[in-house]
C-alpha positions, 0 to 999 in steps of 0.5 A, a space after each residue: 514142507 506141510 505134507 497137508 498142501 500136497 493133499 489139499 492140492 491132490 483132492 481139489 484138483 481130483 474134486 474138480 476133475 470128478 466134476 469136470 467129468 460130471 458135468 459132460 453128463 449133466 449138461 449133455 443129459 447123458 450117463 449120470 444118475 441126475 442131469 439137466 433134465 432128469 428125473 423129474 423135480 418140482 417144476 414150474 417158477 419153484 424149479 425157475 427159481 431154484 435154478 437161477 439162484 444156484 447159477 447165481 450162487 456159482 456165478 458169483 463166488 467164480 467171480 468174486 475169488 478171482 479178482 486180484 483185490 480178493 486174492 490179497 485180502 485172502 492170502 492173509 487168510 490161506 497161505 499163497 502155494 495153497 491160494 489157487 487149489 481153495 479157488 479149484 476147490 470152492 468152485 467144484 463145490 459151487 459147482 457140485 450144488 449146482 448139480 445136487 439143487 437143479 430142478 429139470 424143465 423138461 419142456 422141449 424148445 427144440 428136438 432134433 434128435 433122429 434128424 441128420 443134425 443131431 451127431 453133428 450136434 453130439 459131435 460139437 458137444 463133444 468138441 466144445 468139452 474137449 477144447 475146453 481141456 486142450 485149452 487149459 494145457 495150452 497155458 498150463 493146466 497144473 498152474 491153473 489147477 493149483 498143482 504147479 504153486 503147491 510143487 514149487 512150494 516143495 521144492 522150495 522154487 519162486 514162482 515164476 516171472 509172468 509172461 505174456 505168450 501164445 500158443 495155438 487156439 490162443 492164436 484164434 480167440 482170447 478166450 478158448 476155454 470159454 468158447 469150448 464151454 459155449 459150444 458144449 452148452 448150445 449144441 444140444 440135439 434137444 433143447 429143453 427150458 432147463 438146459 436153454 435157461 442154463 445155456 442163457 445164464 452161463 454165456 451171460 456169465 461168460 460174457 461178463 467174466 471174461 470182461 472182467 478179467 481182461 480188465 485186470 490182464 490190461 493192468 497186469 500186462 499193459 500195451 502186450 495184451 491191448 495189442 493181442 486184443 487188437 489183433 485176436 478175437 474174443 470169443 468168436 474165431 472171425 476176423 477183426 474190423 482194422 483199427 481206425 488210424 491214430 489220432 493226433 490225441 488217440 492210441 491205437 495198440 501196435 500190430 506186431 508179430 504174436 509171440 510163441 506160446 501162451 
């Protein structure tokens, strides 16, 4: 075993962690040297611009990495136990340029700041962030990290048979880590353009992602997963309307009792 893909594997998942704590800051406006809306930059369409694109950028390159038909023209390229620890660390520095290119704007929306609504803002912040974390270890956060490929390559273990499951804040939305993420973006105490502009282009993002990658959840798992999109929302913890009844040429997925684990 290369004792390179431990480290490869080590310093993707501490870059991503690093910015997963950075971000909580930034995005939040708290704590780091530059966040969304400090210090001062160039402004105007100059600072518009420059935002857009390196959401874009990011947005893009999350995107395009994740589809399958990538990942089997990339396993050509890096070896498999390694695929997923270069998807962690290409996407921490996408991120990371986010972080290092953003230009403020500074101009209130909305500030709510000394009202009764802003620790209850600060509070879901918080609780969006956190999700976002107990989410990831609801599936597996190793897994999903790279850490769990590069330790079975070691101990020379086959990767495991995919398996469709639920597990707790899987049973209320398909999609839990996006909705952490949503909820640390939009609960601000202060909502400037900067953060309202980021706020709007990653939920645009979110949106589009998490539709792209039921796309390809329908094609790996079939029936299973149409029948936990028929039953558990996407985003939006809220009841689903009931499915109209089966056609004599329509399929409806079959409501059956959800597994135990996701």
């Amino acid at each position: 075993m290369n004792p390179f893909y431990i480290v490869y594997s080590a310093v993707s998942y501490a870059l991503f962690l690093a910015w997963f704590l950075y971000a909580i800051g930034f995005v939040g406006d708290m704590f780091v040297p530059k966040s969304i809306n400090a210090p001062e930059g160039a402004g105007g369409w100059t600072a518009l611009v420059i935002d857009v694109t390196v959401l874009a950028a990011f947005s893009f390159q999350h995107s395009l990495m994740a589809r399958p038909a990538f990942k089997r023209w990339w396993t050509r390229v890096v070896p498999s136990a390694i695929e997923r620890s270069t998807y962690v660390l290409f996407s921490s520095l996408f991120f990371g340029m986010i972080f290092v290119a953003w230009q403020p704007l500074p101009t209130p929306v909305w500030d709510l700041r000394g009202t009764p609504a802003a620790p209850v803002l600060l509070a879901f912040y918080v609780l969006g962030w956190l999700i976002v974390l107990l989410a990831s270890f609801m599936i597996n956060h190793f897994e999903l990290f790279g850490l769990a490929q590069v330790w079975r390559k070691v101990r020379e273990r086959p990767a495991p048979d995919s398996v469709f499951t639920e597990k707790f804040l899987y049973r209320f939305v398909r999609h839990p880590i996006m909705l952490g993420l949503l909820i640390a973006f939009w609960a601000a105490p202060e909502m400037t353009q900067g953060r309202l502009l980021f706020a709007l282009l990653t939920s645009a993002y979110i949106v589009i992602g998490v539709r792209l990658e039921e796309r390809d959840l329908i094609k790996n798992l079939g029936a299973k997963y149409l029948n936990y999109r028929a039953r558990v929302p996407m985003l939006l913890p809220l009841p689903l309307p009931l499915p109209l009844p089966k056609s004599e040429h329509g399929h409806e997925a079959v409501r059956d009792k959800p597994d135990t684990a996701h």
